[in-house]
N, C-alpha and C positions, 0 to 999 in steps of 0.2 A: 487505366491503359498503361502496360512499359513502356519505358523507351524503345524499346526493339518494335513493340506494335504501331507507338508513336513514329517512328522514321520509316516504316513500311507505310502509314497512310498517307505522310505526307509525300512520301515520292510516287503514291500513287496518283495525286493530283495532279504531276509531268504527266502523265500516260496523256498520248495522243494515238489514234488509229493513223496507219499507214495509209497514203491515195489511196483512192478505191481504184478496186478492178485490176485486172495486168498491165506488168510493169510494160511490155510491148505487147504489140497487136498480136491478136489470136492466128498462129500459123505461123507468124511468123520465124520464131526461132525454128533452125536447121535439127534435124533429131541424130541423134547417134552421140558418143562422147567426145570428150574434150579431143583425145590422141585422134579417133577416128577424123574428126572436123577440120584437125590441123594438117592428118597425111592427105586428106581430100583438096583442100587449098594448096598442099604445097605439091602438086601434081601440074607441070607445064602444061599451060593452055589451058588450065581449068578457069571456069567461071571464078570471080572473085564479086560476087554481086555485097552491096551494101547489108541487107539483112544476113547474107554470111558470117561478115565482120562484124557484125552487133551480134551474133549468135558464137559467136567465136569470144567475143570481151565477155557476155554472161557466162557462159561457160568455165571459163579460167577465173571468175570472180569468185564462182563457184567454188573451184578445185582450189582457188586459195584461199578461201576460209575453213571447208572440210575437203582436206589433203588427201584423207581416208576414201574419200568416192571421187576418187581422180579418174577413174574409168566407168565412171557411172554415167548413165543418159538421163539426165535431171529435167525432170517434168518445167511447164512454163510455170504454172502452179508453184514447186519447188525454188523456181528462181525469183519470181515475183515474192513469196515468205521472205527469203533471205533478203533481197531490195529493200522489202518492208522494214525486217529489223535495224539493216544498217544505216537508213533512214532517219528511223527513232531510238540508235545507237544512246544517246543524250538523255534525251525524254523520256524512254520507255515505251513500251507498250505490251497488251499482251500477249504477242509473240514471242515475248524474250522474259516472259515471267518464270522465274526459276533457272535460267539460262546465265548466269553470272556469268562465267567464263567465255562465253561466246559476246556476251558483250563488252568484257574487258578487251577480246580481241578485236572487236569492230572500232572498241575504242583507239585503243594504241596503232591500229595500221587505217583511220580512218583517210589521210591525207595520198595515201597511196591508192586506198581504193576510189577514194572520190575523185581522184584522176580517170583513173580505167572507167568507171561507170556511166561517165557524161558521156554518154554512147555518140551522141552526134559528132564529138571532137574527137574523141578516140579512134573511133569510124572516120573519121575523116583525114587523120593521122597517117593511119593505116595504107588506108586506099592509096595517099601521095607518096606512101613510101613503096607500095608495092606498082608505082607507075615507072618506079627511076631504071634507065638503063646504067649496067654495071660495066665495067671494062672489062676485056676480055684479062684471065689472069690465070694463073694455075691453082690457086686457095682464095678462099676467102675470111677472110679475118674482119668480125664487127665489133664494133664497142658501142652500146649503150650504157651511156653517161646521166646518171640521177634516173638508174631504171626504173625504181619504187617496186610495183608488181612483176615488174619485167616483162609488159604488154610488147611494148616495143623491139625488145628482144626476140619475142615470137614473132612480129614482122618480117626481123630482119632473117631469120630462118624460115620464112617463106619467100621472101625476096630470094634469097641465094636459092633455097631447092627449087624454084621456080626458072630459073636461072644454068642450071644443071651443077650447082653443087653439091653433093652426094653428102658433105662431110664439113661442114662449114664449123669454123672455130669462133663462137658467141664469148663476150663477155662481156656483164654489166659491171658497171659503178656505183654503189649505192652509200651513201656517209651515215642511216642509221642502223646501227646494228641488227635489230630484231626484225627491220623491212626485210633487210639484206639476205640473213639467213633465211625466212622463211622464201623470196625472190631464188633465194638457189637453190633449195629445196626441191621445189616446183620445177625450175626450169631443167633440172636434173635429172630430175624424176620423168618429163615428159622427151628426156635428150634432145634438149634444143641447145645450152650449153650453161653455163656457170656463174653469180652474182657474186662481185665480191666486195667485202664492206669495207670500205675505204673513199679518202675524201679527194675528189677528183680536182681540185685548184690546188693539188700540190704535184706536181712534177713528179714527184718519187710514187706516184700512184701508175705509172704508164710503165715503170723500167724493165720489169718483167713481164712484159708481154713477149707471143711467139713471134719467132722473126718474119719480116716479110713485109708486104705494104698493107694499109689498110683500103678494105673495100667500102669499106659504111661506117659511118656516126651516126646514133640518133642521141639528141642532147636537146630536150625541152623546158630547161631550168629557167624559164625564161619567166617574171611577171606580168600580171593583168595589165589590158591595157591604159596608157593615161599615168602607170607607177614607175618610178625611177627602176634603172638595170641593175642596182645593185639590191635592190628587194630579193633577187635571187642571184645564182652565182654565175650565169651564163659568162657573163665577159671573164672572170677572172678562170673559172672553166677551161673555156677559150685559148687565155694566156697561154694557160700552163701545161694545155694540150699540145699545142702547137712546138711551143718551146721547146717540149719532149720530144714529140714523134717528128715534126719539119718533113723532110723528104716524103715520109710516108705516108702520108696524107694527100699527096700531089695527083694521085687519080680517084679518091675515096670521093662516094656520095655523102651528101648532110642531108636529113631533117632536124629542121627546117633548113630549105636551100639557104633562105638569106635570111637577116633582120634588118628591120627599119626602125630608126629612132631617132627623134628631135627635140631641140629645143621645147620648152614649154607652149609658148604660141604659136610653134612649128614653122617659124622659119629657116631654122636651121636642120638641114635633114642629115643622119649619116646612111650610108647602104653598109650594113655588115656583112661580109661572104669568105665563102674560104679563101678566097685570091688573097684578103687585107687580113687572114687570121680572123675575123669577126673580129677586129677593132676598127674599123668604121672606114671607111672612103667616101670624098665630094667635101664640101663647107663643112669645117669643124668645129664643133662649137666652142666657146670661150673655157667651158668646163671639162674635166676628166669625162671620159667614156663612161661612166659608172653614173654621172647624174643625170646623163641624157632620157629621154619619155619611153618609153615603150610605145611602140604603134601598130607596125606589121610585120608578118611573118611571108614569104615564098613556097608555098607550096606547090607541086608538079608544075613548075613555072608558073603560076598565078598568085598576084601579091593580095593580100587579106587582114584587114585591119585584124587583129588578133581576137579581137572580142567576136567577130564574125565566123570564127573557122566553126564548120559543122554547121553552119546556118541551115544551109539545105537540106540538111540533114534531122531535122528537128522530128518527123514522123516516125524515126525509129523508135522513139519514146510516147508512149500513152501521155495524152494530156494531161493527165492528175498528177504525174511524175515528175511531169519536166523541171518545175521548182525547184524540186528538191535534188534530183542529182543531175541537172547539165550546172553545172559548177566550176569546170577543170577552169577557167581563165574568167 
């Protein structure tokens, strides 16, 4: 046996089969494409039902792996293979035999997707962001901050056409190059608006933006619950958002409205909100912001230990699945 037949058998022993059966329930995803699903959502007063916004996160999963059928109506079938591969991205399996390329790509933008895919959080994201009322204004202007896929960003363009903004100016923040481009890519391609790669705790990331006030942040850079705040960059984020824009922010919505974090044993609690800049208000503890626990999050005014968002949410996903991609926290 070569070496070459030798390192194909033995990586043949990773091969694992993907959960059986569909990734979600039969019916459930919404039929039509990506563009069509999103001008259907972002139509005032339309239903925004749960299995919409889980048919809306496959979809865009979709269209950001093959870019090429961005206007395609992808079978549940279709979406369930692709779940499968990126699943067994690692391991392998034989849905990605011979497929080299597509799993270099599930590799390198895995962190991005397995955000968007944990459909019960991402769906539930969603939902709180499209409950928030906006101020009345003449434009709107969003920034999503650590877009990854730029799910978020398509939120935030259905919040605002929902809203009756005709023409809303999007932009994401992304610090890795290859998410980033392929993030603006996409979000380009469907005109919702523009990702750009650069690293959001520096102030000089905010300077050129267009003038005017900000309507919306979404900024989930936040870690699992139980891990210190500086496992991700939300607080320094934060800092350096604030620091930049000040004023402009003074009628803007957040996701998440607020954070919660404490002390180790949790007697020390802080409330982060945009009033304090999300550097903490109430007993502060002995330590910088940055070593404080992670715990909850506020969303559409309701506070949720972090590990719990999308709980209710758990039947969007096929029980053979759920292991493996509700993941995002």
């Amino acid at each position: 046996m070569t070496s070459d037949n030798l390192r194909c058998a033995a990586l043949q022993l990773l091969e694992r089969k993907p959960p059986p059966g569909l990734v979600v329930p039969a019916g459930m995803v919404v039929p039509g494409s990506l563009p069509l699903l999103i001008e259907t959502l972002a139509c005032p007063g339309s239903p925004v039902a749960p299995e919409a916004l889980a048919s809306l996160c496959l979809k865009y999963f979709y269209a950001y792996v093959h870019s090429e059928q961005l206007d395609a109506d992808v079978s549940l079938e279709g979406l369930t293979e692709l779940a499968g591969q990126f699943v067994r991205r690692r391991g392998g399996c034989a849905q990605l035999a011979g497929k080299s390329e597509l799993r270099r790509f599930l590799l390198h933008h895995g962190f991005a997707l397995q955000m968007l895919v944990d459909l019960p959080k991402t769906v539930h994201l969603l939902a709180a962001l499209l409950e928030r009322k906006l101020p009345v204004a003449e434009a709107f202007l969003g920034l999503d901050i650590g877009a990854g896929t730029g799910i978020l960003l398509v939120g935030q363009y259905l919040l605002a056409r929902r809203a009756g903004y005709d023409s809303p100016i999007l932009i994401g923040f992304e610090c890795q190059p290859h998410v980033a481009r392929r993030a603006d890519s996409l979000a380009s391609a469907l005109g919702i608006g523009r990702v750009r790669q650069a690293d959001a705790t520096r102030k000089e990331a905010y300077v050129d933006l267009p003038d005017g006030p900000v309507a919306c942040v979404t900024n989930e850079t936040l870690p699992s619950a139980g891990r210190r705040l500086y496992k991700e960059p939300f607080p320094v984020i934060c800092e350096a958002l604030f620091a930049a824009l000040g004023p402009r922010l003074a009628n803007a919505v957040f996701l998440p409205e607020a954070v919660w974090a404490s002390d180790r044993p949790g007697r020390s609690w802080l409330h982060l909100t945009p009033h304090n800049a999300f550097a903490g208000d109430g007993q502060r503890p002995d330590k910088p912001l940055r070593l404080a626990f992670m715990r909850d999050v506020e969303l559409a005014g309701e506070r949720i230990p972090v590990d719990r968002v999308g709980e209710g949410l758990a039947e969007l996903v096929a029980p053979p699945w759920r292991e493996s991609l509700c993941r995002r926290w």
